[in-house]
N, C-alpha and C positions, 0 to 999 in steps of 0.2 A: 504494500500500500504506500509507499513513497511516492507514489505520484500524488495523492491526497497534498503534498506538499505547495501543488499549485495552488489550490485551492485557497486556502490559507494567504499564500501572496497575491492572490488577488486581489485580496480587500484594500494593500494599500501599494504596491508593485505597481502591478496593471490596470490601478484608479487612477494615482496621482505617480507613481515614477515613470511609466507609461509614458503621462503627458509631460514628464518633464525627467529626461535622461540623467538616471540614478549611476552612483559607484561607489565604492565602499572605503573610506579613506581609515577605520576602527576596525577591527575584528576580537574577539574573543581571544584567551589564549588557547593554542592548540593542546589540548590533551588525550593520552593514550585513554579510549573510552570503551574497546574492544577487550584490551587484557583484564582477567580479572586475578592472573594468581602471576608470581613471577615466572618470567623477567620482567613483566611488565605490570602496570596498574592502572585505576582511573585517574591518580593522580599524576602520572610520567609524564613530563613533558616532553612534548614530540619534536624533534630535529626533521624539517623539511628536506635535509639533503638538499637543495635549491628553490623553486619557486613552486608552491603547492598552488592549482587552479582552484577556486571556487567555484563550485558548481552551484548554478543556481536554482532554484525551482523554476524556472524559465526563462527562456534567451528571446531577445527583441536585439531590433538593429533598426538604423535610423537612418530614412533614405534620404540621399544629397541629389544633387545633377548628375553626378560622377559618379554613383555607385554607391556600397549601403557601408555604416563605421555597425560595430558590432565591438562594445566597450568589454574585455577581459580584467577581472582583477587575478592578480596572482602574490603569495604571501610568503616571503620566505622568514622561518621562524630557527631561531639557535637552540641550542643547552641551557641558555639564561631564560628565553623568553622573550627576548628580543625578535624584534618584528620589522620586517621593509616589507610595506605592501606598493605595487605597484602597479598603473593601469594601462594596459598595451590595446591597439585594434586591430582587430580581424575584420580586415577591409575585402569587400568583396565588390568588385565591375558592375557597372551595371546591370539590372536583372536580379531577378533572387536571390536573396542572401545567403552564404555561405559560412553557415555557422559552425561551432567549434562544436570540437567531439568532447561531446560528457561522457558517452559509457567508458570508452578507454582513458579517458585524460587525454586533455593537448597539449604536446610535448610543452616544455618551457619554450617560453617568448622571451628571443631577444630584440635588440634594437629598443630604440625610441622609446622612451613612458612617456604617453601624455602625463601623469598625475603621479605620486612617488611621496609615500612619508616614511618615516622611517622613528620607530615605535619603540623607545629603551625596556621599556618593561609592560609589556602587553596585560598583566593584572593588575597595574594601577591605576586605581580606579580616578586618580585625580588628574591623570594625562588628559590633557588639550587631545580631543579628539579629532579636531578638525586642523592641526600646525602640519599642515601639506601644502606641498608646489606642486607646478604644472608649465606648462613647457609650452607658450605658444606654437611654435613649429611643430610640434609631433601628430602624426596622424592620429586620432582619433579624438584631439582635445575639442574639436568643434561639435561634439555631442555628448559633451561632459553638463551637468547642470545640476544635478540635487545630491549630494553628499551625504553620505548614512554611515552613523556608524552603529556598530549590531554586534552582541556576543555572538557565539559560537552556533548561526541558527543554520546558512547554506550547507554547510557541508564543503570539505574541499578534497576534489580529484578523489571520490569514491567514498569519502566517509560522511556519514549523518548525522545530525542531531534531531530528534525528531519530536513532533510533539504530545501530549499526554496519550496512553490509549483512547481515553475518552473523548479526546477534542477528535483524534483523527476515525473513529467510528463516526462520531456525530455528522462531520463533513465527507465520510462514505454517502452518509444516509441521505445526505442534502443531495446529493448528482442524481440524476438521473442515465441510466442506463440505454445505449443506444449507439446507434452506427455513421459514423461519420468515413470519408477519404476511406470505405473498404475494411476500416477498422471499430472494434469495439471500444467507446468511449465513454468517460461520464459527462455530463454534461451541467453546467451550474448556469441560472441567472443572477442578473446580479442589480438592486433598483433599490430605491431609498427604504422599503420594508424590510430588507435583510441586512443591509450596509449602514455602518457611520462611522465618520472619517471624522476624529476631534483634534486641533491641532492647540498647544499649547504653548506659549514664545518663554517661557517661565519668566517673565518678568509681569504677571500676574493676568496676563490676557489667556482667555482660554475662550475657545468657538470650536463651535459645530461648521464644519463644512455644510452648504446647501447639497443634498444627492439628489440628482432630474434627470429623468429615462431610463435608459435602459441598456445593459450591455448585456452579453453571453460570450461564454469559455465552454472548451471544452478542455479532457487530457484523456490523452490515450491509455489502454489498459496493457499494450502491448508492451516487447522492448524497444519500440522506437523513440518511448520517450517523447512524441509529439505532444504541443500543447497549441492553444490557438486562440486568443480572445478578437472576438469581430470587432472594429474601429469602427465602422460606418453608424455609430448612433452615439448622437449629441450627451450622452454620460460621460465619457471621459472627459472632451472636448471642456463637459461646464466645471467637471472637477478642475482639471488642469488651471482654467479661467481664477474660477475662487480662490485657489492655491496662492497663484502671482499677486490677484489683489487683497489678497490676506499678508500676504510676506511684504509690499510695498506699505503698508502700512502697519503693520505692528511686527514684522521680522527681526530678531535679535540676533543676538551669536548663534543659536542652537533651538531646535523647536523640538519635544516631545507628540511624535505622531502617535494615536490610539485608533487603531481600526479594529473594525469587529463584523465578523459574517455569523449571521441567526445566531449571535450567542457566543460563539466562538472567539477572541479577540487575542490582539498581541500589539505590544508598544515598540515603533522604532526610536530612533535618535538621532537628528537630521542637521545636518547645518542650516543657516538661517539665511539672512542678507548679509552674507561676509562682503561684499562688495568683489567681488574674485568671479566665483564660477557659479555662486550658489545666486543668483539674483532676480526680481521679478522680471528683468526684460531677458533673461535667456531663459525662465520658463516660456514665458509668452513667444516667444521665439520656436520652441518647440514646439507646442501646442499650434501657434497657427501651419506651422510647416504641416504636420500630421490631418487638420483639418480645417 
């Protein structure tokens, strides 16, 4: 049931990062979550050997003139705990995008980061989440825009963290069963009676996003791993909108997102109006390119 995963990021992924092109500049510390007796433990911390992918509960890419950026984070983690996360693109030519292999892992990426931080002690909790550069020049910074940071939820190059049994029956139960592209899928809507998107700037402002219309996902039951949410209906589009003119006027350093599907919920950690990459005209930016 790891595809269940999508589901979950829906609510605020392929709401609101969707319309405004997410990466992960925070991650979690990696730890041995598989051993349960030695050599290893839950609490071992894990040596990445190089750059571990992220794999994430769904890949999007962002079409240009020229062909589509498809933003990679990858993390490479020490013996301390020390963390360089960096964000590379898989750029693909016009036409369909060319997205990266999650079942095997995609070898490490070299060359160019658009984005690049670099993290002394990944479990302190008082780290500057968001003290990252970014590299005008590099491919893929031109569909960089909402910055998240997030403990240990994606999973990187094969491993999981998942969530409760409870939460992930519950959003079994919510799909619907059914055949899409030849394959058997589950199928989710998604409209202001199942969805809320609260955003909070913590410097005392807290709102409700407006939710209007109507989107659909699907995920696959197979191993292909497909996932698909339809663009062509004005939900995204108004999330996206509210998003920009909430952060142009009350965005701070860092916004606490709270989203929740029929019940189900989970809080991200977002950069705000840093004046950098996180800002209302490169949401709006995105948002109108998409619609």
């Amino acid at each position: 049931m790891k595809y269940l995963k999508l589901t979950y990021f829906l609510l605020f992924a392929a709401v609101l990062c969707t319309s405004s092109g997410c990466w992960i500049s925070n991650y979690g510390l990696i730890t041995d979550n598989n051993q349960i007796s030695d050599p290893g433990g839950p609490r071992d911390i894990v040596v990445t050997n190089g750059k571990a992918k992220l794999v994430y509960a769904s890949q999007w890419a962002t079409t240009w003139a020229d062909g589509t950026d498809e933003n990679l984070t990858y993390i490479r983690q020490d013996a301390s705990g020390a963390q360089t996360l960096y964000t590379h693109n898989n750029f693909s030519v016009a036409g369909d995008a060319t997205f990266s292999d999650d079942l095997y892992c995609s070898p490490e990426w070299k060359g160019c980061a658009a984005a690049k931080r670099i993290d002394e002690d990944a479990a302190d909790p008082f780290d500057d989440p968001f003290d990252f550069s970014y590299i005008d020049h590099c491919p893929g910074v031109r569909s960089l825009c909402v910055v998240v940071s997030t403990g240990r939820y994606y999973g990187e190059c094969g491993r999981t963290s998942a969530l409760s049994l409870q939460d992930r029956l519950s959003l079994w139960n919510y799909g619907r069963l059914g055949m899409h592209s030849g394959m058997e899928v589950l199928s989710y809507d998604l409209n202001r009676s199942n969805i809320s998107i609260t955003l909070d700037n913590r410097a005392g402002v807290v709102a409700d996003l407006p939710i209007s219309g109507t989107a659909q996902g699907w995920v696959s039951l197979s191993g292909r791993r497909s996932k698909v949410m339809e663009m062509n209906d004005p939900l995204l589009s108004n999330v996206g909108r509210s998003y920009a003119e909430w952060l142009e006027h009350y965005g701070t350093a860092s916004t606490i997102v709270s989203g929740c599907y029929n019940g189900v919920c989970r809080d991200w950690h977002i950069a705000g109006n840093d004046g950098k990459l996180t800002t209302p005209e490169r949401v709006m930016d995105w948002v109108n390119r998409r619609w």
